[in-house]
KEBASE-792114 format. One record per residue (C-alpha): x, y, z; chain; residue number from 1. Coordinates in pm, 1 decimal, m for minus. Example, Ala and Ser with C-alpha at 12.3 -4.5 7.8 and 13.67 -1.06 7.14 Angstrom:
% KEBASE-792114
<<1230.0; m450.0; 780.0>; "A"; 1>
<<1367.0; m106.0; 714.0>; "A"; 2>
***
This chain:
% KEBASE-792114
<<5974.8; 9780.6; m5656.3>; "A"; 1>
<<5644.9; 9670.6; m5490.8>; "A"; 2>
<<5409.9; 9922.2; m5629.8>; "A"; 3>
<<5116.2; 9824.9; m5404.5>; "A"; 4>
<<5317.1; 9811.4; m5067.6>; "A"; 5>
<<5390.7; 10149.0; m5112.7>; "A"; 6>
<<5012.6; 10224.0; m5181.4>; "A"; 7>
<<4969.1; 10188.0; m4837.1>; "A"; 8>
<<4993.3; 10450.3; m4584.3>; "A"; 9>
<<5362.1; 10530.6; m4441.0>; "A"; 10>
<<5264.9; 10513.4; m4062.6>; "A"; 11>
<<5137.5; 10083.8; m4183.0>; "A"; 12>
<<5437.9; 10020.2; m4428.1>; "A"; 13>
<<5646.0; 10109.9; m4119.3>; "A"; 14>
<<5429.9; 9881.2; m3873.7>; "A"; 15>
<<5536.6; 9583.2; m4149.4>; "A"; 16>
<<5884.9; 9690.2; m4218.3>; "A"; 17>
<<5950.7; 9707.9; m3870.1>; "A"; 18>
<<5800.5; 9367.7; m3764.9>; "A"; 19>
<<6001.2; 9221.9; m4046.5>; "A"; 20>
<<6294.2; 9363.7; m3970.0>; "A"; 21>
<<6257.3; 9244.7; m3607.0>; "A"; 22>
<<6185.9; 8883.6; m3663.8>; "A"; 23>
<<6474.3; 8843.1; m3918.8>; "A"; 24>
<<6727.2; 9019.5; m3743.8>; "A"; 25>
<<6621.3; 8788.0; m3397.7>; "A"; 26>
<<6575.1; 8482.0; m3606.5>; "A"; 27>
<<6746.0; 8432.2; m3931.0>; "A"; 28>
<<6546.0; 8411.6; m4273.2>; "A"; 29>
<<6517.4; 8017.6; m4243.3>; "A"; 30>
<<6364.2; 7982.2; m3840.1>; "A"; 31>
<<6194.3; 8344.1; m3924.6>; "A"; 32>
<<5790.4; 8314.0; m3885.0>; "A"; 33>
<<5504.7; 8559.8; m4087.3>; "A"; 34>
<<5261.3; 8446.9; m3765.7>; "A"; 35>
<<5529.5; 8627.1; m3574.6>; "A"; 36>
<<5529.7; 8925.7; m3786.3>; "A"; 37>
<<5201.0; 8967.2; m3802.5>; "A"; 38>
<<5207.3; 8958.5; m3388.5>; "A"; 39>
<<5490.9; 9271.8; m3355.2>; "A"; 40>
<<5352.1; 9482.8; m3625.7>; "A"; 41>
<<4963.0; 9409.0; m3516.3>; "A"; 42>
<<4898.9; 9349.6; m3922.1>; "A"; 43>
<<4685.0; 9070.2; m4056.1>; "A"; 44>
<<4846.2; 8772.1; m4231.0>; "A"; 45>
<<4638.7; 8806.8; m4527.0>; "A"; 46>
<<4757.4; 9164.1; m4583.4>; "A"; 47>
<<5123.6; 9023.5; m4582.2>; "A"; 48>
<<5018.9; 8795.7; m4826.9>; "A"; 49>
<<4820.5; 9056.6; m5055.4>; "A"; 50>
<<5139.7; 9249.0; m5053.4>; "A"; 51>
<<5429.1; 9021.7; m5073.2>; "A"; 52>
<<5404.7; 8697.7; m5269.7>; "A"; 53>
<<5610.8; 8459.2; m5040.9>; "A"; 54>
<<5831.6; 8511.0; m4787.3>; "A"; 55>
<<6141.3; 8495.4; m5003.3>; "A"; 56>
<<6005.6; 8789.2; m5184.6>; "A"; 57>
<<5886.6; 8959.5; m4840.4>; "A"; 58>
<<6303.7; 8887.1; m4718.6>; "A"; 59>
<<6412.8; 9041.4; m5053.3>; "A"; 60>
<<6179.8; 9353.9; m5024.3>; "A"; 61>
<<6311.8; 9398.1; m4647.3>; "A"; 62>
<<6655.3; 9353.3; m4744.0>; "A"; 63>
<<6680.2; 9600.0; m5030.2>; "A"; 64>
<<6448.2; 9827.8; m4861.5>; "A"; 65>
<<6697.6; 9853.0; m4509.7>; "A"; 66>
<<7032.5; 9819.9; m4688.5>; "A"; 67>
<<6910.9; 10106.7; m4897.6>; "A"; 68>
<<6810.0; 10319.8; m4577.8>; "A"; 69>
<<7157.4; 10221.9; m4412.0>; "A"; 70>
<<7367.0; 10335.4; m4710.6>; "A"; 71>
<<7163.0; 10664.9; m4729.6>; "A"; 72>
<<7222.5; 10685.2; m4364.1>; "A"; 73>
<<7623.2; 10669.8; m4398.8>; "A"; 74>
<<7645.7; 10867.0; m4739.8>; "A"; 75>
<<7479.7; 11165.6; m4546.1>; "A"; 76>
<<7801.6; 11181.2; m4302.7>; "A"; 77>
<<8058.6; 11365.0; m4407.9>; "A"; 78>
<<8464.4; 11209.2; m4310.1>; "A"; 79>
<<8772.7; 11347.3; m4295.2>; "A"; 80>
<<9031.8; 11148.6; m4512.9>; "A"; 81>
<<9262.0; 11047.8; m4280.3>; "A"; 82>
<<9057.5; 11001.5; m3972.3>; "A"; 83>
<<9165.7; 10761.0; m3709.9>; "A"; 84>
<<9020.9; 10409.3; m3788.7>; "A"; 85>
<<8917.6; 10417.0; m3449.9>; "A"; 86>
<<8735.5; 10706.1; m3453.6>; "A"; 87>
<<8587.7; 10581.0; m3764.3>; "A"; 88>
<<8465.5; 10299.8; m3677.4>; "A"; 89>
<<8300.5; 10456.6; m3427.6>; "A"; 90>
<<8122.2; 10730.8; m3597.3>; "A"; 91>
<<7981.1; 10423.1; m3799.9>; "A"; 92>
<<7830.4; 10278.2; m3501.0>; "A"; 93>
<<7670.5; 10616.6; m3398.2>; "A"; 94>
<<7526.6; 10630.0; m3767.8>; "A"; 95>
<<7371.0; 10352.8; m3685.8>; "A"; 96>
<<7204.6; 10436.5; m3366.5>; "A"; 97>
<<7022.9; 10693.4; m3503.6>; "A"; 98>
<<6834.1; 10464.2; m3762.0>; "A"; 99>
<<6647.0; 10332.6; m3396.5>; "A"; 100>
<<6435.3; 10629.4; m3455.8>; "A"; 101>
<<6286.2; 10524.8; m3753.0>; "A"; 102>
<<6335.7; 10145.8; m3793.6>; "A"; 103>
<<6429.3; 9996.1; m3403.9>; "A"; 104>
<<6606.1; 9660.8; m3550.4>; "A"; 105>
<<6736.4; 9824.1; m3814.5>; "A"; 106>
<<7142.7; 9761.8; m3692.3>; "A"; 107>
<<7072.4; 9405.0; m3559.6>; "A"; 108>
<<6936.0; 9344.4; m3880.8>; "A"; 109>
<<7173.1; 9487.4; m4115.1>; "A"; 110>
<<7412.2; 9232.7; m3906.4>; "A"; 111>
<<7197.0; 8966.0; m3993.1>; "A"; 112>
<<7170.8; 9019.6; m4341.4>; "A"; 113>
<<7545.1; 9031.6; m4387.7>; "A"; 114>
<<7565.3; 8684.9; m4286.6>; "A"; 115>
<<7263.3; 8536.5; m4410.1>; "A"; 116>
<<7368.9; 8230.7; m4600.3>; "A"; 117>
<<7044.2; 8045.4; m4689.1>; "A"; 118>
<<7051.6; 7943.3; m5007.7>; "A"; 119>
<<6646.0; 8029.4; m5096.4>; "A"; 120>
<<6739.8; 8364.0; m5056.9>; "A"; 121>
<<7123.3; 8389.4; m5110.4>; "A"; 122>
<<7071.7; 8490.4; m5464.1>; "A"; 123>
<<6804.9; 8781.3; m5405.5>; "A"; 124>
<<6994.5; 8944.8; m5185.2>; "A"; 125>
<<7317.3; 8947.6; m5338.3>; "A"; 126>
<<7315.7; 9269.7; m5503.7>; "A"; 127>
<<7231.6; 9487.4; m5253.7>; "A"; 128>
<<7430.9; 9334.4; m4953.8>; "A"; 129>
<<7700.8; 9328.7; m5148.6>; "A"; 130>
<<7616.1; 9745.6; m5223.6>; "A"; 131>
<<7617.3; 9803.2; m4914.3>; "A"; 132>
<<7936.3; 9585.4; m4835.4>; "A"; 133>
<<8123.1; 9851.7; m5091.0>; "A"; 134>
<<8010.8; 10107.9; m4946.9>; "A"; 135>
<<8109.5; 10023.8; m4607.9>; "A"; 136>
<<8453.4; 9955.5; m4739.6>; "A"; 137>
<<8528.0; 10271.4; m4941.3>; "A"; 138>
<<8384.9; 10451.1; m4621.9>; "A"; 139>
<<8640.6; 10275.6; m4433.7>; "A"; 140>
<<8931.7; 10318.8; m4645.3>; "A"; 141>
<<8984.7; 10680.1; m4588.8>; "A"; 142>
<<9064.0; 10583.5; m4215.8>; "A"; 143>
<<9463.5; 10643.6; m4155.0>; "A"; 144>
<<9544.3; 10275.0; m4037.8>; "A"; 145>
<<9886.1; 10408.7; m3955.4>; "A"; 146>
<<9919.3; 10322.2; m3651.1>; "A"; 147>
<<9887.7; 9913.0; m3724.3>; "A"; 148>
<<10231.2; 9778.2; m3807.9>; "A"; 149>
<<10148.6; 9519.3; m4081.5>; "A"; 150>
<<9907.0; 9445.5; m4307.2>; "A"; 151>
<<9801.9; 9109.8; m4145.1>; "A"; 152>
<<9749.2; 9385.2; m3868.3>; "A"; 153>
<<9462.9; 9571.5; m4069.0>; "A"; 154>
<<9277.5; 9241.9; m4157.0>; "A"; 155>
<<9246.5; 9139.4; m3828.1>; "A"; 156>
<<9223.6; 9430.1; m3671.1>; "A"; 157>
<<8890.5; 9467.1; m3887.2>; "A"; 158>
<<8769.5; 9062.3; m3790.5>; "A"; 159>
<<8827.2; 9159.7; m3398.0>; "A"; 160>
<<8642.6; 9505.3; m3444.4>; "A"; 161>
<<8342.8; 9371.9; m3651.9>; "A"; 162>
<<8339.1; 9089.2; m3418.8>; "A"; 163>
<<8317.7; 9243.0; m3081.6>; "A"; 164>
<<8090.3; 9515.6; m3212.9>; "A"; 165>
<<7858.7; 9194.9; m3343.0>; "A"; 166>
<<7804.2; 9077.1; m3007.8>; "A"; 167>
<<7844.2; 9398.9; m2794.1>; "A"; 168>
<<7510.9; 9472.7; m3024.1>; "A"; 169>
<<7362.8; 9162.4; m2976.1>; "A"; 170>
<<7383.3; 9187.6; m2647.3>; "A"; 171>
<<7234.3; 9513.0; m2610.1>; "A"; 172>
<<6976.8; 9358.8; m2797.7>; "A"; 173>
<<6881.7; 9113.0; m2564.4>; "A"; 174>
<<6881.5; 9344.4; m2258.6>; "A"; 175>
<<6562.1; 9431.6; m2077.8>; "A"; 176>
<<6602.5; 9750.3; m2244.7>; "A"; 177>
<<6789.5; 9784.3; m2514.5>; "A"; 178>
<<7030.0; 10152.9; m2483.7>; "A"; 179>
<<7156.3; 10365.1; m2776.4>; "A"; 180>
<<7393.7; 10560.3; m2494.7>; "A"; 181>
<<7494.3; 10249.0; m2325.8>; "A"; 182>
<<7588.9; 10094.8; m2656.5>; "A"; 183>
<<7788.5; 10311.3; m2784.0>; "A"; 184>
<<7968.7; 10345.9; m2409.5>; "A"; 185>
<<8059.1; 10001.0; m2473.1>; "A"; 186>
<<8169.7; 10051.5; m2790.4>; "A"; 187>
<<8392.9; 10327.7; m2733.0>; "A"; 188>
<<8532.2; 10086.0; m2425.9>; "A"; 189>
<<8614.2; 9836.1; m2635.1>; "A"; 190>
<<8759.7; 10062.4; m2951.6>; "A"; 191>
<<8970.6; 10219.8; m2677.3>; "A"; 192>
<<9088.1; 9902.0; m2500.6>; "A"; 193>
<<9149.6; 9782.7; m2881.4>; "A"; 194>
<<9382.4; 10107.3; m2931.4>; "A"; 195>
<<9589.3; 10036.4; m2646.9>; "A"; 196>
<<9663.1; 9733.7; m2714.2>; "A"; 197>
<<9782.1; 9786.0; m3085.6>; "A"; 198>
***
């Protein structure tokens, strides 16, 4: 817990969360620059500095701090046991749109996170990616995968959906300008072309 961060007032913790969040989910921890932080969120360097000790430690703080938002996000949606993993998957997606309110990079970043794998931070972040990893997975376990034939079916079913949903976000992302609605179009596109299929 960083005490003094949270000194500060909400409306400037957000400013820095937010640039954080935005330059790690667009770069990576490793090619991720403060300088460019400190341009997005229009804070001063030093005040990083006064508030987190490194940037391993400002990466850690970010991580915990967004994974913790997510989950809270997802365990405020209630599911049906026995919904359509389709379905489900999509009502995840939709969870995650409306974090954009609060915390714009917040998806592309949880993405980014998941497969961070440099080793000055693996260890910090462990616990709470792998948190939010469970909770993910219990959420998705009350989906009815009936309609798959085999179990090799279900694991890659789930590769090809967290795949294309990867780069359908990604994409939106890197648009001009970036569209909940038009996201989640192309999500439900691809979930229903996915259906079909199987």
């Amino acid at each position: 817990m960083n005490e003094k961060f949270y000194s500060l007032k909400k409306e400037k913790q957000d400013r820095m969360i937010n640039g954080a969040m935005q330059i790690f989910a667009q770069y990576g921890y490793r090619h991720s620059s403060t300088d460019e932080m400190v341009r997005v969120s229009g804070v001063s360097k030093g005040l990083w500095f006064h508030y987190f000790e490194n940037k391993p430690g400002l990466y850690s703080f970010i991580t915990s701090y967004g994974l913790k938002y997510a989950m809270l996000e997802l365990s405020m949606r209630s599911v049906r046991q026995g919904t359509d993993y389709f379905e489900l998957r999509y009502e995840v997606e939709e969870c995650k749109m409306r974090m954009l309110d609060k915390y714009p990079y917040l998806p592309l970043f949880l993405g980014s996170v998941m497969r961070e794998e440099d080793e000055d931070v693996e260890e910090l972040i462990r616990e709470p990616r792998q948190k939010y990893a469970e909770q993910l997975s219990s959420l998705m376990m009350q989906a009815d995968y009936g309609a798959l034939r085999a179990k090799e079916d279900y694991l890659l079913l789930i590769d090809m959906v967290d795949y294309t949903i990867e780069a359908l976000l990604t994409d939106a992302y890197r648009s001009r300008s970036f569209s909940p609605e038009r996201y989640l179009m192309e999500v439900r596109k691809h979930l229903d072309a996915m259906k079909k299929l199987l």
